[in-house]
ROSE-4610 file (N, C-alpha, C; in Angstrom, 1 decimal, always signed):
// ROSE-4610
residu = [X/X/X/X/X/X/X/X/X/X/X/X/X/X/X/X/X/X/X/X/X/X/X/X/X/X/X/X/X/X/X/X/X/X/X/X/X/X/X/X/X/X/X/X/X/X/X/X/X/X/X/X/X/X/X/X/X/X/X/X/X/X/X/X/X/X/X/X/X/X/X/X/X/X/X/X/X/X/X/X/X/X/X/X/X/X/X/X/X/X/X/X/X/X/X/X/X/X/X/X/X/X/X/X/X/X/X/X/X/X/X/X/X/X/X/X/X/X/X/X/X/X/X/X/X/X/X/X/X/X/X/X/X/X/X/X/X/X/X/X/X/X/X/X/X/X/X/X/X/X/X/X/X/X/X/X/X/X/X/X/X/X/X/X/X/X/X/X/X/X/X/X/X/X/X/X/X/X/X/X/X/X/X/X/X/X/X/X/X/X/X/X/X/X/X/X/X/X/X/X/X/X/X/X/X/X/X/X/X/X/X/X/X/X/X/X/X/X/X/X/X/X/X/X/X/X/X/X/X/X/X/X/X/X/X/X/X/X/X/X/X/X/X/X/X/X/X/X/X/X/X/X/X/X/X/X/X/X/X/X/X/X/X/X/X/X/X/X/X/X/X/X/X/X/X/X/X/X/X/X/X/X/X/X/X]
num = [1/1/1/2/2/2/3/3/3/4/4/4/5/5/5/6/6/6/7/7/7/8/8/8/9/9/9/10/10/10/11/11/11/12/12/12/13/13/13/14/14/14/15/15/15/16/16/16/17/17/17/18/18/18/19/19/19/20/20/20/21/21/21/22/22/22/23/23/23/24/24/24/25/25/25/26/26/26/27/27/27/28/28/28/29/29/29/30/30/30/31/31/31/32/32/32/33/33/33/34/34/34/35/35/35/36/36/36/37/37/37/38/38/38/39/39/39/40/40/40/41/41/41/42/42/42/43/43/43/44/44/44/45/45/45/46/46/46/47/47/47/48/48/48/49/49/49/50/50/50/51/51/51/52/52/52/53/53/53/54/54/54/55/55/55/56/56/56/57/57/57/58/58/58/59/59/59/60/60/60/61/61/61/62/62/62/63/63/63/64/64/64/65/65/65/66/66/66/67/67/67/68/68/68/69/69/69/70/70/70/71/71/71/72/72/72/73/73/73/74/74/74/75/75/75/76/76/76/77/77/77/78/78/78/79/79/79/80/80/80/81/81/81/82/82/82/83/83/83/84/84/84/85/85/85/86/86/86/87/87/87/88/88/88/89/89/89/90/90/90/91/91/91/92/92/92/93/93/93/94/94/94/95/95/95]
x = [+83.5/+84.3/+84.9/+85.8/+86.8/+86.6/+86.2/+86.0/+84.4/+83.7/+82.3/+82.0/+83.2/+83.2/+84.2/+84.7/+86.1/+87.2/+87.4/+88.5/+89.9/+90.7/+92.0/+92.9/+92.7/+94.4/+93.8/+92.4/+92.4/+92.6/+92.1/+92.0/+93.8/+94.4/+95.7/+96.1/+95.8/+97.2/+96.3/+94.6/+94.4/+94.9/+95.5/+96.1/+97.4/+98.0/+99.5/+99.7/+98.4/+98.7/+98.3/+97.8/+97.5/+96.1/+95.1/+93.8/+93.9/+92.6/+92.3/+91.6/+92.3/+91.2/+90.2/+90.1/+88.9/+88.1/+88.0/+87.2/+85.8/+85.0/+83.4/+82.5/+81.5/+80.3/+79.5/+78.5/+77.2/+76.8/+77.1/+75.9/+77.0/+78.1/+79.3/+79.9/+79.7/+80.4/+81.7/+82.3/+84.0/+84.5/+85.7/+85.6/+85.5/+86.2/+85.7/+84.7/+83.7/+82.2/+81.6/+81.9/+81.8/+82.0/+83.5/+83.6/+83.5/+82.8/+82.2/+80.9/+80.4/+78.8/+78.5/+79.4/+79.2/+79.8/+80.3/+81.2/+82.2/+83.4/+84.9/+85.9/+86.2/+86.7/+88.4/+88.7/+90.2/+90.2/+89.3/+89.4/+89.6/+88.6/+88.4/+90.3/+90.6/+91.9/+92.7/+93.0/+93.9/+93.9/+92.4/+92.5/+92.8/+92.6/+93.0/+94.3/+95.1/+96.5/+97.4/+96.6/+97.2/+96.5/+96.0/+95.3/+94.6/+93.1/+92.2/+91.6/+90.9/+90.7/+88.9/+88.9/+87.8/+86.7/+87.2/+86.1/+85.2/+85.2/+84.0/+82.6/+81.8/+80.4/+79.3/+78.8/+77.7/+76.6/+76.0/+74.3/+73.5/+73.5/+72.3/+71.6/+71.3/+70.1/+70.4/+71.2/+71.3/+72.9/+73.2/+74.3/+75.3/+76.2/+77.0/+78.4/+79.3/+80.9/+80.6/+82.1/+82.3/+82.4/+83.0/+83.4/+81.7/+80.5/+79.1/+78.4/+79.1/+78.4/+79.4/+80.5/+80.8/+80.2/+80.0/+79.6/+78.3/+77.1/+76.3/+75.6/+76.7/+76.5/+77.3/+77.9/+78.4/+79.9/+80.4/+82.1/+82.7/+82.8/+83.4/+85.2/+85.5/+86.8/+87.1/+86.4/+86.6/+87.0/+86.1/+85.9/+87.2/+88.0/+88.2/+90.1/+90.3/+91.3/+91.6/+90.4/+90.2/+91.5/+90.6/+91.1/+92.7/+93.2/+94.7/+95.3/+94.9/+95.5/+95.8/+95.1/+94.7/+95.4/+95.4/+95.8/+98.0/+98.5/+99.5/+100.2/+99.4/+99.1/+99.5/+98.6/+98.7/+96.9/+96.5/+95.6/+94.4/+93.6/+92.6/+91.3/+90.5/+89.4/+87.8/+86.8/+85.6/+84.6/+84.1/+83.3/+81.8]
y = [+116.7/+116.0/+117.1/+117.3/+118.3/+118.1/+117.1/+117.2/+117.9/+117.2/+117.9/+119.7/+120.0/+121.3/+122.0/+121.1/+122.4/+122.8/+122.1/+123.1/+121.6/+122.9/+121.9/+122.0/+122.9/+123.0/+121.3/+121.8/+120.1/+119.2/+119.3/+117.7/+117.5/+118.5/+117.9/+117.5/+118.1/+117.6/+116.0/+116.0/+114.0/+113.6/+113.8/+113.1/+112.8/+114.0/+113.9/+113.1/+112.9/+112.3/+110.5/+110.2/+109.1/+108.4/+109.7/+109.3/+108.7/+107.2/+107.0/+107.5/+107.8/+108.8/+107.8/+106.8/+105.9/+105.2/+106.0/+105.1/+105.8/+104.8/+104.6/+104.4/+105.6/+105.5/+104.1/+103.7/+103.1/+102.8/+104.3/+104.4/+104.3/+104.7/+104.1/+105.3/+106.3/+107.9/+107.9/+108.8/+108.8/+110.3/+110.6/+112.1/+112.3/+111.6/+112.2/+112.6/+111.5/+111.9/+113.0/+113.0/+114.5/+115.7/+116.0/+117.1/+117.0/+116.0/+116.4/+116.8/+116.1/+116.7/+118.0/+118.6/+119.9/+120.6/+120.6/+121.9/+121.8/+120.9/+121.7/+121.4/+121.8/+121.5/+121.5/+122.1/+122.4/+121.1/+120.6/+119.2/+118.1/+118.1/+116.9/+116.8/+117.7/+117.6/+117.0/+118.0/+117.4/+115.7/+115.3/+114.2/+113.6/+113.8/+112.8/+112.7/+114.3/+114.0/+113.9/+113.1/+112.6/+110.4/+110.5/+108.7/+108.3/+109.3/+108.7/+107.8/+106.7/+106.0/+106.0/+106.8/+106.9/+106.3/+104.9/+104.4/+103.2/+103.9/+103.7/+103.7/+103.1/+103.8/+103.9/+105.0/+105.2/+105.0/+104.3/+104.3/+105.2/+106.2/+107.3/+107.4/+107.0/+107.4/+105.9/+106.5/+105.0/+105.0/+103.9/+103.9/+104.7/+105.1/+106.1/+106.0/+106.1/+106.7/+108.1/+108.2/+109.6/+110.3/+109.7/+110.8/+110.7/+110.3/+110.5/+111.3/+111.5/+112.0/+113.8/+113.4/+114.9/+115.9/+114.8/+115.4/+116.0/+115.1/+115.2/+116.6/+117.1/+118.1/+119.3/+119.2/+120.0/+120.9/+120.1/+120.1/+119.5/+120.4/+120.0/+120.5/+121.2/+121.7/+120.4/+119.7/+118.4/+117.4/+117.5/+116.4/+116.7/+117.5/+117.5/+117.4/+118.0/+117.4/+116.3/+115.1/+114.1/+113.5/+113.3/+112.7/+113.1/+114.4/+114.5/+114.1/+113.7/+113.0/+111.3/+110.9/+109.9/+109.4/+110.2/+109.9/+109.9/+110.8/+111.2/+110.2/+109.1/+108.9/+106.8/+106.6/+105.6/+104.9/+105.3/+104.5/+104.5/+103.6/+103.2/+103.8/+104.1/+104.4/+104.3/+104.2/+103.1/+104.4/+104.6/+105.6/+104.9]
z = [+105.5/+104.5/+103.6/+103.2/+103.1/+101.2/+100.8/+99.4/+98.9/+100.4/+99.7/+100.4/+100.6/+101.0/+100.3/+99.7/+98.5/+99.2/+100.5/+101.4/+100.6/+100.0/+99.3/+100.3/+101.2/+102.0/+103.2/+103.3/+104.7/+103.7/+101.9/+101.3/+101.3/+101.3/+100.8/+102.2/+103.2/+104.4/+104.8/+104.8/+104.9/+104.3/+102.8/+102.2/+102.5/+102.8/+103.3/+104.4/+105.4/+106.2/+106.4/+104.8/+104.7/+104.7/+104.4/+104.2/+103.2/+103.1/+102.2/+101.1/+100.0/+99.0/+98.1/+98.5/+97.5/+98.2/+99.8/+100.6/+99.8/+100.3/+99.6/+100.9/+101.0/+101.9/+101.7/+102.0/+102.2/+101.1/+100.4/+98.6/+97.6/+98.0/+96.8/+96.6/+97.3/+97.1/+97.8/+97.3/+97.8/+97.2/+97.9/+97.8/+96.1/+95.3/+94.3/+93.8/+94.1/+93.7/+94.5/+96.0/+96.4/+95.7/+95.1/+94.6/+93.5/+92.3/+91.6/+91.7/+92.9/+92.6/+93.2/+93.6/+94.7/+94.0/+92.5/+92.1/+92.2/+92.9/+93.1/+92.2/+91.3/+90.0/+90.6/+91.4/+91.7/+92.4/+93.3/+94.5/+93.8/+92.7/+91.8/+90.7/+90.7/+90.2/+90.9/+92.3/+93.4/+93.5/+93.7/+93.7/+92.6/+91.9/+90.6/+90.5/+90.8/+90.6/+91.7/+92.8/+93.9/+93.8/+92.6/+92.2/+92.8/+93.0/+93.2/+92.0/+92.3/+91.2/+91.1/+89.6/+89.0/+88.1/+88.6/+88.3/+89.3/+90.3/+91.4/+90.5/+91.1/+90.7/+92.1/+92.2/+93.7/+93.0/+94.0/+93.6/+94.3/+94.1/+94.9/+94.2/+92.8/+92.4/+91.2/+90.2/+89.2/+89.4/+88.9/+89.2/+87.9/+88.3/+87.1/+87.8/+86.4/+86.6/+86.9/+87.8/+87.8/+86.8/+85.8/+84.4/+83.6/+83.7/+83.2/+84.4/+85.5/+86.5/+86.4/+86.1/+86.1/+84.4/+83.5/+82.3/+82.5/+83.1/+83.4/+84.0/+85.0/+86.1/+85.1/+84.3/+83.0/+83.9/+84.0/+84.8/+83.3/+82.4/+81.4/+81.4/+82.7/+82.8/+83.5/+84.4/+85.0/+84.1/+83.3/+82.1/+81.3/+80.9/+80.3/+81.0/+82.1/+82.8/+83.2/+83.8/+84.1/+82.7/+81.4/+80.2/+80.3/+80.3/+80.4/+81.1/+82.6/+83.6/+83.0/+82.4/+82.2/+80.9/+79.6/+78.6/+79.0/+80.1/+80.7/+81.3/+82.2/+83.3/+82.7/+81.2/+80.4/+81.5/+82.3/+83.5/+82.6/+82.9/+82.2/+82.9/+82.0/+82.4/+81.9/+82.9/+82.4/+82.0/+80.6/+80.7/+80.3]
Protein backbone atom coordinates (compact mmCIF):
# COMPACT_ATOMS: atom_id res chain seq x y z
CA UNK A 1 0.00 0.00 0.00
CA UNK A 2 1.75 2.97 -1.12
CA UNK A 3 0.21 5.13 1.75
CA UNK A 4 1.40 2.87 4.49
CA UNK A 5 4.81 3.06 2.93
CA UNK A 6 5.23 6.90 2.21
CA UNK A 7 6.04 6.16 -1.50
CA UNK A 8 4.16 9.80 -2.99
CA UNK A 9 5.31 9.27 -6.57
CA UNK A 10 3.07 5.45 -6.62
CA UNK A 11 0.31 7.40 -4.13
CA UNK A 12 0.02 10.03 -6.84
CA UNK A 13 0.04 8.04 -10.16
CA UNK A 14 -3.15 5.40 -8.25
CA UNK A 15 -4.57 8.35 -7.96
CA UNK A 16 -4.09 9.62 -11.27
CA UNK A 17 -5.13 6.59 -12.45
CA UNK A 18 -8.36 6.47 -10.58
CA UNK A 19 -7.78 4.70 -7.34
CA UNK A 20 -10.11 4.92 -4.91
CA UNK A 21 -8.68 7.12 -2.09
CA UNK A 22 -11.47 6.35 0.71
CA UNK A 23 -11.59 2.80 0.15
CA UNK A 24 -11.86 1.19 3.76
CA UNK A 25 -10.22 -2.32 4.82
CA UNK A 26 -12.20 -4.84 7.08
CA UNK A 27 -11.26 -2.61 10.30
CA UNK A 28 -12.24 0.79 8.69
CA UNK A 29 -8.57 1.88 7.65
CA UNK A 30 -8.05 3.66 4.38
CA UNK A 31 -4.92 5.31 3.07
CA UNK A 32 -5.31 8.02 5.14
CA UNK A 33 -5.35 6.38 8.27
CA UNK A 34 -2.38 4.50 6.89
CA UNK A 35 -0.21 7.46 6.53
CA UNK A 36 -1.18 8.83 9.47
CA UNK A 37 -0.32 6.07 11.53
CA UNK A 38 3.01 5.19 9.98
CA UNK A 39 4.43 8.86 9.96
CA UNK A 40 3.95 10.27 6.48
CA UNK A 41 3.03 13.72 6.92
CA UNK A 42 3.79 14.65 3.07
CA UNK A 43 1.13 11.37 2.04
CA UNK A 44 -1.37 12.54 4.49
CA UNK A 45 -1.31 15.96 2.64
CA UNK A 46 -1.35 14.65 -0.82
CA UNK A 47 -4.24 12.98 0.06
CA UNK A 48 -6.16 15.46 1.62
CA UNK A 49 -5.37 17.78 -1.16
CA UNK A 50 -6.41 15.35 -3.78
CA UNK A 51 -10.20 14.85 -1.10
CA UNK A 52 -9.66 12.19 0.72
CA UNK A 53 -12.49 12.35 3.12
CA UNK A 54 -11.53 12.49 6.77
CA UNK A 55 -13.90 11.58 8.53
CA UNK A 56 -13.89 7.82 8.32
CA UNK A 57 -13.46 6.17 11.65
CA UNK A 58 -11.38 2.45 11.91
CA UNK A 59 -11.86 0.36 14.66
CA UNK A 60 -8.52 -1.36 15.38
CA UNK A 61 -8.52 -0.69 18.66
CA UNK A 62 -11.42 2.03 19.71
CA UNK A 63 -12.92 3.72 17.32
CA UNK A 64 -11.37 7.39 16.45
CA UNK A 65 -11.30 10.19 13.70
CA UNK A 66 -8.40 10.56 11.84
CA UNK A 67 -7.86 14.10 13.06
CA UNK A 68 -7.81 12.43 17.12
CA UNK A 69 -5.74 9.72 15.65
CA UNK A 70 -3.30 12.00 14.00
CA UNK A 71 -3.14 14.33 17.21
CA UNK A 72 -2.85 11.47 19.17
CA UNK A 73 0.39 9.99 17.38
CA UNK A 74 1.65 13.86 17.77
CA UNK A 75 1.55 14.74 13.72
CA UNK A 76 0.81 18.16 14.77
CA UNK A 77 2.29 19.41 11.21
CA UNK A 78 -0.66 17.00 10.10
CA UNK A 79 -2.90 18.43 12.40
CA UNK A 80 -2.42 21.42 11.64
CA UNK A 81 -2.46 21.34 7.66
CA UNK A 82 -5.44 19.05 7.85
CA UNK A 83 -7.48 22.38 9.47
CA UNK A 84 -6.04 24.71 6.55
CA UNK A 85 -7.16 22.45 3.88
CA UNK A 86 -10.33 22.45 5.41
CA UNK A 87 -10.97 25.90 6.77
CA UNK A 88 -9.83 26.74 2.58
CA UNK A 89 -11.71 24.05 1.28
CA UNK A 90 -15.30 25.48 3.44
CA UNK A 91 -15.57 21.04 4.01
CA UNK A 92 -16.68 19.98 7.09
CA UNK A 93 -15.09 18.12 9.58
CA UNK A 94 -15.96 15.62 12.62
CA UNK A 95 -13.42 16.03 15.43
Amino acid sequence: MASFGGYLDILALLLDCGANINHQDNEGMDSLHWAIRRHHPEAVKLLLERGAYPNNIAFVQVPASLLCMAKLLGESEVTTHWVKCFCQDGRQMHV
